[in-house]
PyMOL Python script that loads the backbone (N, CA, C, O; Angstrom):
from pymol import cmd

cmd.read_pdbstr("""\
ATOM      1  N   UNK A   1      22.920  10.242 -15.716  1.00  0.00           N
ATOM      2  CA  UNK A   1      21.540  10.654 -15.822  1.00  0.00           C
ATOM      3  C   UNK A   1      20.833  10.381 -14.503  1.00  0.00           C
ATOM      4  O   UNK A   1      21.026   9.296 -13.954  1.00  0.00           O
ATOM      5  N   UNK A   2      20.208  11.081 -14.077  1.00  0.00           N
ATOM      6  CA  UNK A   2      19.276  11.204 -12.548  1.00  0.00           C
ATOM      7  C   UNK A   2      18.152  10.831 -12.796  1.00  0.00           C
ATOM      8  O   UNK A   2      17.437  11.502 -13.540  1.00  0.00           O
ATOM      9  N   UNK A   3      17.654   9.489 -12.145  1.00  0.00           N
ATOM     10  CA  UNK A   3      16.724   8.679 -12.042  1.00  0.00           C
ATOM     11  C   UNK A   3      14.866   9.557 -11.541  1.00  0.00           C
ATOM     12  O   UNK A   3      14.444  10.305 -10.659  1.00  0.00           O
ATOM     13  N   UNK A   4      14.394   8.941 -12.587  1.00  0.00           N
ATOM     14  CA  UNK A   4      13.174   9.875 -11.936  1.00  0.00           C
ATOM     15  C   UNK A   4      11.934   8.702 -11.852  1.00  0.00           C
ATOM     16  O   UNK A   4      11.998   7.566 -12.322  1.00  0.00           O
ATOM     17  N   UNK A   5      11.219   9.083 -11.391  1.00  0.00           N
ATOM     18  CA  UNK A   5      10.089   8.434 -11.072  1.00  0.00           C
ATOM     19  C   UNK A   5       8.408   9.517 -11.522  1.00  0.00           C
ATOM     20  O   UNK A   5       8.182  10.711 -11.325  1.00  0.00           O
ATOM     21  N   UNK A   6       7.655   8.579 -12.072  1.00  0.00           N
ATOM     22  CA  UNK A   6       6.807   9.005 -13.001  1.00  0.00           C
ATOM     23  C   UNK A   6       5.712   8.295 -12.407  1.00  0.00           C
ATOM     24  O   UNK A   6       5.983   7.100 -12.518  1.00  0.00           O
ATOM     25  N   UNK A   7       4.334   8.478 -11.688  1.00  0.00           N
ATOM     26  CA  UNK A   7       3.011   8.311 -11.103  1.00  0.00           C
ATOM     27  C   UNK A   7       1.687   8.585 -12.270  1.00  0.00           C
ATOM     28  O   UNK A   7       1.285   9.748 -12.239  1.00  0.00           O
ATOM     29  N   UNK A   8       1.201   7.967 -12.954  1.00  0.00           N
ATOM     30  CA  UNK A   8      -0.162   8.010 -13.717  1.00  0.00           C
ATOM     31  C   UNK A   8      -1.176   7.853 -12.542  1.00  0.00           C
ATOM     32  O   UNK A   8      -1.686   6.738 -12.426  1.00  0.00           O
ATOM     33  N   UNK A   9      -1.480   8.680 -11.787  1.00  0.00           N
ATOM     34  CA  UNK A   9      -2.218   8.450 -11.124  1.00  0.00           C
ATOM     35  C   UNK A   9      -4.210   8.942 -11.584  1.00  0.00           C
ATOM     36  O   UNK A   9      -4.472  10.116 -11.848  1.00  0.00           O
ATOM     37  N   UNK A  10      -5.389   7.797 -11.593  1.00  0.00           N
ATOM     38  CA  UNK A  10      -6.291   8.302 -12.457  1.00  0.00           C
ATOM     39  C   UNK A  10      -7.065   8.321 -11.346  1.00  0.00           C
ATOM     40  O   UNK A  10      -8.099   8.859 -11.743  1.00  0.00           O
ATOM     41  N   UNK A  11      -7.228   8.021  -9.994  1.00  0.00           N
ATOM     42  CA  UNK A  11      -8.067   8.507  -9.221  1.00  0.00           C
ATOM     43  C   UNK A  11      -8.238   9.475  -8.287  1.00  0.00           C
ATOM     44  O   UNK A  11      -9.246  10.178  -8.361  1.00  0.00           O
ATOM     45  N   UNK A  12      -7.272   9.684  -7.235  1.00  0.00           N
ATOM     46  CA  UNK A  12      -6.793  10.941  -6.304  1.00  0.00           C
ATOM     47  C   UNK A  12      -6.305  12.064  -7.614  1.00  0.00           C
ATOM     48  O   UNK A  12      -6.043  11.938  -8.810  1.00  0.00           O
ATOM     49  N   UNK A  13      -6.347  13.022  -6.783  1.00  0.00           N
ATOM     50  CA  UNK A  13      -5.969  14.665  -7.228  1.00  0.00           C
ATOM     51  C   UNK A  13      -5.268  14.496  -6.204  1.00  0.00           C
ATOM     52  O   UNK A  13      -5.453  14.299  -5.003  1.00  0.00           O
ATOM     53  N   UNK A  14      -3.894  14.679  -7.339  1.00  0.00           N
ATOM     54  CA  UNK A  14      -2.553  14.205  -7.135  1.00  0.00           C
ATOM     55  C   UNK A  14      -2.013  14.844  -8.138  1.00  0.00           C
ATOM     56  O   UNK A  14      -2.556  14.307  -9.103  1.00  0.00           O
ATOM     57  N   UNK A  15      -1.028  15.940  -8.700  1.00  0.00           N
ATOM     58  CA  UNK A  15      -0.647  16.460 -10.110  1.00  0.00           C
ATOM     59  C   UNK A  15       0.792  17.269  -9.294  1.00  0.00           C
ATOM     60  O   UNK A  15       0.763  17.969  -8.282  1.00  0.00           O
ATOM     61  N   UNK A  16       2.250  16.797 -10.321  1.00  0.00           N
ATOM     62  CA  UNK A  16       3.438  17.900  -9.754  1.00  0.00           C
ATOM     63  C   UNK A  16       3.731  16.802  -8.896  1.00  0.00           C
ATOM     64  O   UNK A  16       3.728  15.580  -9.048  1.00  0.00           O
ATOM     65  N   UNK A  17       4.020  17.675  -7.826  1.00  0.00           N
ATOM     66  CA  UNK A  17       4.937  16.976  -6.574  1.00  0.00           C
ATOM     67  C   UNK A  17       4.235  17.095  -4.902  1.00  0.00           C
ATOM     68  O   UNK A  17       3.930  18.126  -4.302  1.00  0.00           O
ATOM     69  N   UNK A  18       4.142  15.957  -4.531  1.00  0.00           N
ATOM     70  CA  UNK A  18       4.131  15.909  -3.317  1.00  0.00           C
ATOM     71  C   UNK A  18       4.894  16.610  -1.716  1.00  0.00           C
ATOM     72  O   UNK A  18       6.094  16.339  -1.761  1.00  0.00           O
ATOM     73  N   UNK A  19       4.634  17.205  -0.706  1.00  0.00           N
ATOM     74  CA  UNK A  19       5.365  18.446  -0.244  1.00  0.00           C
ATOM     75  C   UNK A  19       6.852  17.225   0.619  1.00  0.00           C
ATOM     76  O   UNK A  19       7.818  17.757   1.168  1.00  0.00           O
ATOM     77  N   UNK A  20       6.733  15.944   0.562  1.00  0.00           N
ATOM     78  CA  UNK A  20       7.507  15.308   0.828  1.00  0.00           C
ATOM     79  C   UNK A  20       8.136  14.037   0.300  1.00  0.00           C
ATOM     80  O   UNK A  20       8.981  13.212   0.646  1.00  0.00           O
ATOM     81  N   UNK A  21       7.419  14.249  -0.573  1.00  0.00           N
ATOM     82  CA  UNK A  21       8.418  12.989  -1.600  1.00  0.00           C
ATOM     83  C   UNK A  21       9.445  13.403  -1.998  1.00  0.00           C
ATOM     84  O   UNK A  21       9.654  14.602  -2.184  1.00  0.00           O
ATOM     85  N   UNK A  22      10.483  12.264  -2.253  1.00  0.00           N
ATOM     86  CA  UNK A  22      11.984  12.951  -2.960  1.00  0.00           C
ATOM     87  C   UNK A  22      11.674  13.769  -4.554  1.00  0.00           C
ATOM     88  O   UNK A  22      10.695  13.684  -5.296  1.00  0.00           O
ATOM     89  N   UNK A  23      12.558  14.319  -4.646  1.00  0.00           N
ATOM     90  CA  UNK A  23      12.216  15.803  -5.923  1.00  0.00           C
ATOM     91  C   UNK A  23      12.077  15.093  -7.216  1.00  0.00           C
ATOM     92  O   UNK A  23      11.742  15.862  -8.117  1.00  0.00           O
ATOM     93  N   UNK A  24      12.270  13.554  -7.673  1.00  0.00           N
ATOM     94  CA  UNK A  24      12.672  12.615  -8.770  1.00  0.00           C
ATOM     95  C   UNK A  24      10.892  12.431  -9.028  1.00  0.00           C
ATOM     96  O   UNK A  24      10.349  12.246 -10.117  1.00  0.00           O
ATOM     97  N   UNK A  25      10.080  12.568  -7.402  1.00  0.00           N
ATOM     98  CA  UNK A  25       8.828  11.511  -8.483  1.00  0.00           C
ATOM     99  C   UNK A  25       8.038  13.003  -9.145  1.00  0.00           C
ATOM    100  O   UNK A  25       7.957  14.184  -8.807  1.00  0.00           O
ATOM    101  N   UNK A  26       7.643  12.316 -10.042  1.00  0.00           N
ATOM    102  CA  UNK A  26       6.174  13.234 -10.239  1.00  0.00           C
ATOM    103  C   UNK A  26       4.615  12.619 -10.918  1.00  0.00           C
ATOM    104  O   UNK A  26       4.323  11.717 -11.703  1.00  0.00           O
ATOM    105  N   UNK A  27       4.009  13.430 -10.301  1.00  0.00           N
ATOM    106  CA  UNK A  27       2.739  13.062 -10.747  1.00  0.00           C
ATOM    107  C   UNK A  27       1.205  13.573 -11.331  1.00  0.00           C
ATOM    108  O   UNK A  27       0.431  14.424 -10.894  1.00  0.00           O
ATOM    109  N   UNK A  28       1.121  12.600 -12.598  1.00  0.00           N
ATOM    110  CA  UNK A  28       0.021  12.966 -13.031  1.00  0.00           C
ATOM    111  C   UNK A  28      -1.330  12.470 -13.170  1.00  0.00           C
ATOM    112  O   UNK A  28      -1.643  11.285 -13.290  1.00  0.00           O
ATOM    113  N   UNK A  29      -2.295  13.710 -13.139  1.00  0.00           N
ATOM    114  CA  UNK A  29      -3.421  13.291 -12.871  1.00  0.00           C
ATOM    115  C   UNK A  29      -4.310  13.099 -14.105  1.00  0.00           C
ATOM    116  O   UNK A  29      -5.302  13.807 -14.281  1.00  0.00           O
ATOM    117  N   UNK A  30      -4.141  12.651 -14.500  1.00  0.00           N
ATOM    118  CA  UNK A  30      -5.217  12.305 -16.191  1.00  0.00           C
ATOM    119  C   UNK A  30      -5.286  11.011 -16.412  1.00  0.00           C
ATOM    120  O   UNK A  30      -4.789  10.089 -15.766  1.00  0.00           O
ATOM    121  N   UNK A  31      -6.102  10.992 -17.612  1.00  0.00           N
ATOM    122  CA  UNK A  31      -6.772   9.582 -18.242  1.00  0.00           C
ATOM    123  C   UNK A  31      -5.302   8.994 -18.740  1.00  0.00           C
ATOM    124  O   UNK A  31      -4.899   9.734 -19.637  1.00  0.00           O
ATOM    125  N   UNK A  32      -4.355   7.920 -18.475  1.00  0.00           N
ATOM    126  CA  UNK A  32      -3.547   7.404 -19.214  1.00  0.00           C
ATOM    127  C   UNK A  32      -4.183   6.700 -21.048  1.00  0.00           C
ATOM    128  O   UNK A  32      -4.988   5.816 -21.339  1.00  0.00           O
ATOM    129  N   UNK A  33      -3.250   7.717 -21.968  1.00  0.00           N
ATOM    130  CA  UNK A  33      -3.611   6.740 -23.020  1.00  0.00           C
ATOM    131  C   UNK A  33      -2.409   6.643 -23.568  1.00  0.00           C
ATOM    132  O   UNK A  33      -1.465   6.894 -22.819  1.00  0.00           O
ATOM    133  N   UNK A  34      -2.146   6.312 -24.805  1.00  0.00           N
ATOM    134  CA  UNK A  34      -0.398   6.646 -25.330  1.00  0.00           C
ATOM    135  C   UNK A  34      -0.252   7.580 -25.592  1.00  0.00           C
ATOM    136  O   UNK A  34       0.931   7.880 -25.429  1.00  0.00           O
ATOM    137  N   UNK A  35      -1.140   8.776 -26.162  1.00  0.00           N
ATOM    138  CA  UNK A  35      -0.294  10.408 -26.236  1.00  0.00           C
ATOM    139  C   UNK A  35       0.076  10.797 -25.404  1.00  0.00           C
ATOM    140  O   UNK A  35       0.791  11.799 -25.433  1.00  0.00           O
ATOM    141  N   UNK A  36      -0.367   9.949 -23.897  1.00  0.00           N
ATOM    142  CA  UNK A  36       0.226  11.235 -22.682  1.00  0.00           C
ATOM    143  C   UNK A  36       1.567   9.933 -22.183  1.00  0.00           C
ATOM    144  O   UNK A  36       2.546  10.233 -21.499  1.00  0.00           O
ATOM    145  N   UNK A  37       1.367   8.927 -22.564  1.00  0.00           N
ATOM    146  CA  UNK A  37       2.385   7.952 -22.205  1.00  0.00           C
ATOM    147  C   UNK A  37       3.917   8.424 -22.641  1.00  0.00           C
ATOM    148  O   UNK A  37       5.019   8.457 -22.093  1.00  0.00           O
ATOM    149  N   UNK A  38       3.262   8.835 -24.171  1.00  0.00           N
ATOM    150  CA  UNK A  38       4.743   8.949 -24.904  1.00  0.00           C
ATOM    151  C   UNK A  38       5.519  10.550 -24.698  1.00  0.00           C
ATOM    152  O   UNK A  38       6.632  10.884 -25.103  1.00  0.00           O
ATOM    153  N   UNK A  39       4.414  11.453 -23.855  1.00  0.00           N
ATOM    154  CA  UNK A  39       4.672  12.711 -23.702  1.00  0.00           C
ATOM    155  C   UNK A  39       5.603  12.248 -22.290  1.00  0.00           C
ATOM    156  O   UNK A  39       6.782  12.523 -22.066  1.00  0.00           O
ATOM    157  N   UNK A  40       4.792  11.576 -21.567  1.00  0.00           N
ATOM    158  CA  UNK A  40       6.187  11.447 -20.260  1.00  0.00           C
ATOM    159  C   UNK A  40       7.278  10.741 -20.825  1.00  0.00           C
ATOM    160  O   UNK A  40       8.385  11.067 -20.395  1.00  0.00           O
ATOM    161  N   UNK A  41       7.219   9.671 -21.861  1.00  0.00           N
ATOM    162  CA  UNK A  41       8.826   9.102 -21.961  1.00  0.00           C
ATOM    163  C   UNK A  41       9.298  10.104 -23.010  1.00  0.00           C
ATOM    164  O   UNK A  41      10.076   9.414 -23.667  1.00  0.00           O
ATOM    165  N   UNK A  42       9.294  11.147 -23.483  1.00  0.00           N
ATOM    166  CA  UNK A  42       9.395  11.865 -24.159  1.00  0.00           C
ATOM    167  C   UNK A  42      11.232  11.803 -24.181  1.00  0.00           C
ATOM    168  O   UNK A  42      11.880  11.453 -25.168  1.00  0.00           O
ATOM    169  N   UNK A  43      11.657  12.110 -23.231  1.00  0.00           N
ATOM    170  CA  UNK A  43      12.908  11.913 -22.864  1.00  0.00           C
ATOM    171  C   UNK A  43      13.631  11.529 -22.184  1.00  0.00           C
ATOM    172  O   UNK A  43      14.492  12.036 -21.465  1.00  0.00           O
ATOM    173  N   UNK A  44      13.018   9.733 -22.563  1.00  0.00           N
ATOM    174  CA  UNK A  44      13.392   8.357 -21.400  1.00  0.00           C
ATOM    175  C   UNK A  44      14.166   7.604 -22.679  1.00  0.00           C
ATOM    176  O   UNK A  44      13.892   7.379 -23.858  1.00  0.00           O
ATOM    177  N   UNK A  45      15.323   7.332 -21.751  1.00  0.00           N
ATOM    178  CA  UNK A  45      16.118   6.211 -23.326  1.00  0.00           C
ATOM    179  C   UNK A  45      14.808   4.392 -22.807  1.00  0.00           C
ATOM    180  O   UNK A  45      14.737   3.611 -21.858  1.00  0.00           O
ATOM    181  N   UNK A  46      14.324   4.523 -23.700  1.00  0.00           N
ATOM    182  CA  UNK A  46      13.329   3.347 -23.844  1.00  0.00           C
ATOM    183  C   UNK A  46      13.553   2.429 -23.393  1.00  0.00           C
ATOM    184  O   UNK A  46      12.753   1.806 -22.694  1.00  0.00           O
ATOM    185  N   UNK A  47      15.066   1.958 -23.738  1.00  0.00           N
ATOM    186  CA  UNK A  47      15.731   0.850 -23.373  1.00  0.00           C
ATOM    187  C   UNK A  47      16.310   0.273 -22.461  1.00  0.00           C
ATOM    188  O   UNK A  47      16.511  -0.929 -22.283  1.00  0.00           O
ATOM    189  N   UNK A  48      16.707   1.551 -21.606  1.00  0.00           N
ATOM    190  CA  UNK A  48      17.159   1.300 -20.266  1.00  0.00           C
ATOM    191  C   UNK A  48      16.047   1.678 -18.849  1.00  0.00           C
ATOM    192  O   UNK A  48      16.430   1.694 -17.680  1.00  0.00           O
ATOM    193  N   UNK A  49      14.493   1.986 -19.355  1.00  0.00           N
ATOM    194  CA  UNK A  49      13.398   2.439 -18.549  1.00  0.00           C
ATOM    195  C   UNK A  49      12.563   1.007 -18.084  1.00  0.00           C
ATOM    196  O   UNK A  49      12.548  -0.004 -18.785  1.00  0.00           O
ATOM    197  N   UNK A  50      12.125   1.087 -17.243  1.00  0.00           N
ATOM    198  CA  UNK A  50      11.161   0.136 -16.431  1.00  0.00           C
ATOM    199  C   UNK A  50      10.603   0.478 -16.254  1.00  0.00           C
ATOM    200  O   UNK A  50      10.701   1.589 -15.733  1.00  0.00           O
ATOM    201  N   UNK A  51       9.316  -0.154 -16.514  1.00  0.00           N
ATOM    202  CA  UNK A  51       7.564   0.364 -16.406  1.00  0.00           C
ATOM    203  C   UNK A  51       6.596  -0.177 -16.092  1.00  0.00           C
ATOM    204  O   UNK A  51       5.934  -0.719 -16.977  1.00  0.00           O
ATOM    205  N   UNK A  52       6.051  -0.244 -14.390  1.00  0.00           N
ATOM    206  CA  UNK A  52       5.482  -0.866 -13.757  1.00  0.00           C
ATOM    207  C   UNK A  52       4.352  -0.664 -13.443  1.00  0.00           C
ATOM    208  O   UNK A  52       4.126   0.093 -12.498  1.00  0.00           O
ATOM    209  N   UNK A  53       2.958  -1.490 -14.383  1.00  0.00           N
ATOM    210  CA  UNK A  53       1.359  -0.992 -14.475  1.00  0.00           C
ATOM    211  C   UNK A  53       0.892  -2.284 -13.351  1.00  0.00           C
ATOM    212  O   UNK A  53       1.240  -3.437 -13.098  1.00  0.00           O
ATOM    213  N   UNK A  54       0.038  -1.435 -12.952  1.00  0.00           N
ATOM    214  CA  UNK A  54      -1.046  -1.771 -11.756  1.00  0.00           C
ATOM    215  C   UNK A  54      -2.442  -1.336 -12.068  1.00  0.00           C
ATOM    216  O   UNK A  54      -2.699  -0.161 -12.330  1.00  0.00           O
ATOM    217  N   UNK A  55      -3.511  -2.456 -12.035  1.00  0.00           N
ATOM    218  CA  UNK A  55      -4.502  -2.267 -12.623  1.00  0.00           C
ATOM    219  C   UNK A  55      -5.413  -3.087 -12.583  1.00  0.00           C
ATOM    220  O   UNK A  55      -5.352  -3.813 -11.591  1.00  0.00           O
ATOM    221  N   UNK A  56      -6.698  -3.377 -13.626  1.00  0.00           N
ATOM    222  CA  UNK A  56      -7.506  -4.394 -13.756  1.00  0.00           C
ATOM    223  C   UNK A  56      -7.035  -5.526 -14.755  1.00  0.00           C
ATOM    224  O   UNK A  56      -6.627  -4.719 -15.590  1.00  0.00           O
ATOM    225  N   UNK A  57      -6.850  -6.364 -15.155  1.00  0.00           N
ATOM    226  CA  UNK A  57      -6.320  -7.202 -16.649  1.00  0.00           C
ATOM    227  C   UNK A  57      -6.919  -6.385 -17.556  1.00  0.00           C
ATOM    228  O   UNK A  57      -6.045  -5.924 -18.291  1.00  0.00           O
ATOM    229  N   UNK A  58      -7.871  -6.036 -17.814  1.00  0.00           N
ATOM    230  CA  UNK A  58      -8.179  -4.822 -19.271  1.00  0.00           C
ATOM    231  C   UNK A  58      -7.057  -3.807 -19.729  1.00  0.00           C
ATOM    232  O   UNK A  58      -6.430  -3.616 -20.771  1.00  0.00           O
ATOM    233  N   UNK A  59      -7.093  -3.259 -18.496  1.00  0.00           N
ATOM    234  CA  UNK A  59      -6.243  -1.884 -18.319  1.00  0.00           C
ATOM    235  C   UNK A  59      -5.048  -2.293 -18.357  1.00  0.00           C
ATOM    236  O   UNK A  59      -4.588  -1.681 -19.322  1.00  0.00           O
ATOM    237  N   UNK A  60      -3.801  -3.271 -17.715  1.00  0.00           N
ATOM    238  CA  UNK A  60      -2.814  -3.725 -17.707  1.00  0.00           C
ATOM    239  C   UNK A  60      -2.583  -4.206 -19.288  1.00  0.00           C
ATOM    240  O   UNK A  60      -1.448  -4.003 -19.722  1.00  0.00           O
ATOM    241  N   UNK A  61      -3.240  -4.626 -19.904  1.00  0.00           N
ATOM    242  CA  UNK A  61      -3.416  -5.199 -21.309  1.00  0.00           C
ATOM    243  C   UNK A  61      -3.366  -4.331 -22.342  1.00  0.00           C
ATOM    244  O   UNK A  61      -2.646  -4.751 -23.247  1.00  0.00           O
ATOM    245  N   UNK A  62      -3.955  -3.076 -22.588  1.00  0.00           N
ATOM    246  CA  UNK A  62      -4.042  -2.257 -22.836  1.00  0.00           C
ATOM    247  C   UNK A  62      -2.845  -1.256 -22.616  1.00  0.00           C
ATOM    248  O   UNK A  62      -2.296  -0.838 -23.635  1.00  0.00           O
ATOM    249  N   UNK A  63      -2.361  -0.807 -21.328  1.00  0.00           N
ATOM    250  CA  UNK A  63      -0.914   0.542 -21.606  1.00  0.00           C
ATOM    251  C   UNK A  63       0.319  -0.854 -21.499  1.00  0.00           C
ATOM    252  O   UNK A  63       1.525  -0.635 -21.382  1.00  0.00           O
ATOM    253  N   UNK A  64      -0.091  -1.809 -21.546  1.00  0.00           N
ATOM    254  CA  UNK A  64       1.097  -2.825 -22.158  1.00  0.00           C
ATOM    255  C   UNK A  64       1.114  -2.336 -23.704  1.00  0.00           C
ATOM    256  O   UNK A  64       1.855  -1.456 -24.142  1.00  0.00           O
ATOM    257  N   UNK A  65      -0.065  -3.240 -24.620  1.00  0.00           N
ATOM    258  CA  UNK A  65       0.063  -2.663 -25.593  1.00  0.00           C
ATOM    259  C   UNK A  65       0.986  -0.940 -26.258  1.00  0.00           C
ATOM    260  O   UNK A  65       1.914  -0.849 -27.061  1.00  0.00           O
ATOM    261  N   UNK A  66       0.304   0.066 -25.579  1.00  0.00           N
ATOM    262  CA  UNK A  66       0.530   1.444 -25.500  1.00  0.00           C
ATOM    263  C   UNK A  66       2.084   1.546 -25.498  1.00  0.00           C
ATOM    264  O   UNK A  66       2.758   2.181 -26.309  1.00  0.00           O
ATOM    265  N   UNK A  67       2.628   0.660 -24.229  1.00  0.00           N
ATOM    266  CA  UNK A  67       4.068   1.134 -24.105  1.00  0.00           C
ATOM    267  C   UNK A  67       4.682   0.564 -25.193  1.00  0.00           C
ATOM    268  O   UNK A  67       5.434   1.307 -25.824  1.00  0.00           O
ATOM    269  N   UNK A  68       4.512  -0.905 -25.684  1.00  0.00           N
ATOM    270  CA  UNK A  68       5.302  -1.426 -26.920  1.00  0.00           C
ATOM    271  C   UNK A  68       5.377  -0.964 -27.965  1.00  0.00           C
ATOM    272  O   UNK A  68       6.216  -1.307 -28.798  1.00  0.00           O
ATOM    273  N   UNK A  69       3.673   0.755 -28.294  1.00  0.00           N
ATOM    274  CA  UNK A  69       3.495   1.120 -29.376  1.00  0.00           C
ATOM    275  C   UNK A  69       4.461   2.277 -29.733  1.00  0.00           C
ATOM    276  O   UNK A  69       4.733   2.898 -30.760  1.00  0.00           O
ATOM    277  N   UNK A  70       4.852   2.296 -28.465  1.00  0.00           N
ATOM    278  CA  UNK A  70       5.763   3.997 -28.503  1.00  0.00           C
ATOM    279  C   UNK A  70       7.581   3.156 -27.992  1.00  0.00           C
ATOM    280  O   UNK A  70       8.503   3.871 -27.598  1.00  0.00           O
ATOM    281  N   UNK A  71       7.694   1.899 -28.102  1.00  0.00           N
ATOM    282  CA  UNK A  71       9.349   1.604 -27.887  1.00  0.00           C
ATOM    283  C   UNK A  71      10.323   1.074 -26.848  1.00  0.00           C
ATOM    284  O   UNK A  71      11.538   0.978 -26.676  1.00  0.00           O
ATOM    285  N   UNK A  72       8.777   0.677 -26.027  1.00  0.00           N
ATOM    286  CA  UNK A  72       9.430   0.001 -24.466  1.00  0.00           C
ATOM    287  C   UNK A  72       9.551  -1.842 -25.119  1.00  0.00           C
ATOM    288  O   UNK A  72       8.780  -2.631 -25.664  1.00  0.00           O
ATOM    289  N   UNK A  73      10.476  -1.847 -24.823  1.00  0.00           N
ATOM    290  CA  UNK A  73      10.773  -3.407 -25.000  1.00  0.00           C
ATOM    291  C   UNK A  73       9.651  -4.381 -23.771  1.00  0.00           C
ATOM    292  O   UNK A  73       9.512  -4.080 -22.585  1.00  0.00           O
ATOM    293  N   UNK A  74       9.061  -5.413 -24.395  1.00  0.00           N
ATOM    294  CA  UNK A  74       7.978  -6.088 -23.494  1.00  0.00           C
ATOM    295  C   UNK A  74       8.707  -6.335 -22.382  1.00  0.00           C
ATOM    296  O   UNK A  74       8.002  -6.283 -21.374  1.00  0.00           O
ATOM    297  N   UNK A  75      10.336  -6.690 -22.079  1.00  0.00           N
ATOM    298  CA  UNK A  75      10.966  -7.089 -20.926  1.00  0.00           C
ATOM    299  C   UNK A  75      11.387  -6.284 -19.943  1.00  0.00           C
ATOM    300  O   UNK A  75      12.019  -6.704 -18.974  1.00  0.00           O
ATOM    301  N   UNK A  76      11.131  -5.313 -20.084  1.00  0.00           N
ATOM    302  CA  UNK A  76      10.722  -3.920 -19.128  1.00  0.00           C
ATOM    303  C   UNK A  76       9.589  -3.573 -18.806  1.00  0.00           C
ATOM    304  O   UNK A  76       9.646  -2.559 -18.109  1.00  0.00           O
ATOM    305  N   UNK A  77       8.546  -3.935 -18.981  1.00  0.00           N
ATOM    306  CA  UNK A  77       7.146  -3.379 -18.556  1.00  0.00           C
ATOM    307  C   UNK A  77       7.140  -5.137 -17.914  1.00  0.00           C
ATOM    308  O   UNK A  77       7.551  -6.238 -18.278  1.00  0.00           O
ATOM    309  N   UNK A  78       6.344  -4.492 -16.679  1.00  0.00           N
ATOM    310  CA  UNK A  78       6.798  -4.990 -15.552  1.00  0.00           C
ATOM    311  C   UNK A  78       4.558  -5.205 -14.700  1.00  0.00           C
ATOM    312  O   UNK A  78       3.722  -4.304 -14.639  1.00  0.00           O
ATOM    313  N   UNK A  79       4.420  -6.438 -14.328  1.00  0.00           N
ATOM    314  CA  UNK A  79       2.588  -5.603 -13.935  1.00  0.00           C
ATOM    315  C   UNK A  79       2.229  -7.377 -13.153  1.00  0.00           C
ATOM    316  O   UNK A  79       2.825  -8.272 -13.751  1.00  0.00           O
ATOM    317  N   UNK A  80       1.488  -7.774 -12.137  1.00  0.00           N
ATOM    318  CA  UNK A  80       0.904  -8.520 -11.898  1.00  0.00           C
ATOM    319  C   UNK A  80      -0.256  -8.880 -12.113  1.00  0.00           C
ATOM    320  O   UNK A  80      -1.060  -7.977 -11.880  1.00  0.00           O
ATOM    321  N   UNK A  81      -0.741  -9.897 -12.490  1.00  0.00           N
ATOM    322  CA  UNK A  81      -2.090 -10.300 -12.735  1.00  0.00           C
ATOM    323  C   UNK A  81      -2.702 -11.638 -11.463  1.00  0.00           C
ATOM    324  O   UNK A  81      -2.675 -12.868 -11.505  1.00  0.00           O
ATOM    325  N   UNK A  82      -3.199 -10.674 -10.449  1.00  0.00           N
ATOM    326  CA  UNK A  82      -2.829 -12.220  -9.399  1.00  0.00           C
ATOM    327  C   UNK A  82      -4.747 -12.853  -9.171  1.00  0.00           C
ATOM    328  O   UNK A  82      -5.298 -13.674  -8.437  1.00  0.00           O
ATOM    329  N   UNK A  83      -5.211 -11.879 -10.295  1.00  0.00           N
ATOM    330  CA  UNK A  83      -6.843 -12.307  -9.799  1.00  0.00           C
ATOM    331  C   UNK A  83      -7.209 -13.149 -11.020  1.00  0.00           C
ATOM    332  O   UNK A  83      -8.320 -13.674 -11.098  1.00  0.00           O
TER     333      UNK A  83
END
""", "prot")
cmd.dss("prot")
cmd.show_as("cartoon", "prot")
cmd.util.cbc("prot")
cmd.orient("prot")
């Protein structure tokens, strides 16, 4: 299986692919909630995915929640809290 890379990006207009990034990432531009969470892992084996949120502690707290609601094991979601 060919590794891809997945961007929630909610501030730049940023959507698809970049004209030089490798062809694996992509990115989207919307509000992250879990319907669009579970639409990208749509066809991610859960178990073997890593999922790395960057954010405020609200927001990190929150698509933590989201990912555990749709099947990511807590030891894969991956996020710093350094403030």
């Amino acid at each position: 299986m060919e590794a891809t890379c997945q961007f929630h990006v909610t501030k730049e207009k940023i959507d698809g692919r970049c004209r030089d990034d490798p062809p694996y990432w992509i990115y989207k531009n919307s509000k992250v909630t879990q319907d669009s969470l579970a639409a990208a892992a749509s066809s991610l084996d859960r178990i073997r995915t890593d999922c790395y949120i960057c954010g405020p502690p609200p927001f990190i707290e929150q698509i933590e929640d989201c990912l555990m609601a749709i099947g990511f094991p807590e030891e894969n979601i991956f996020y710093e809290k350094w403030w």
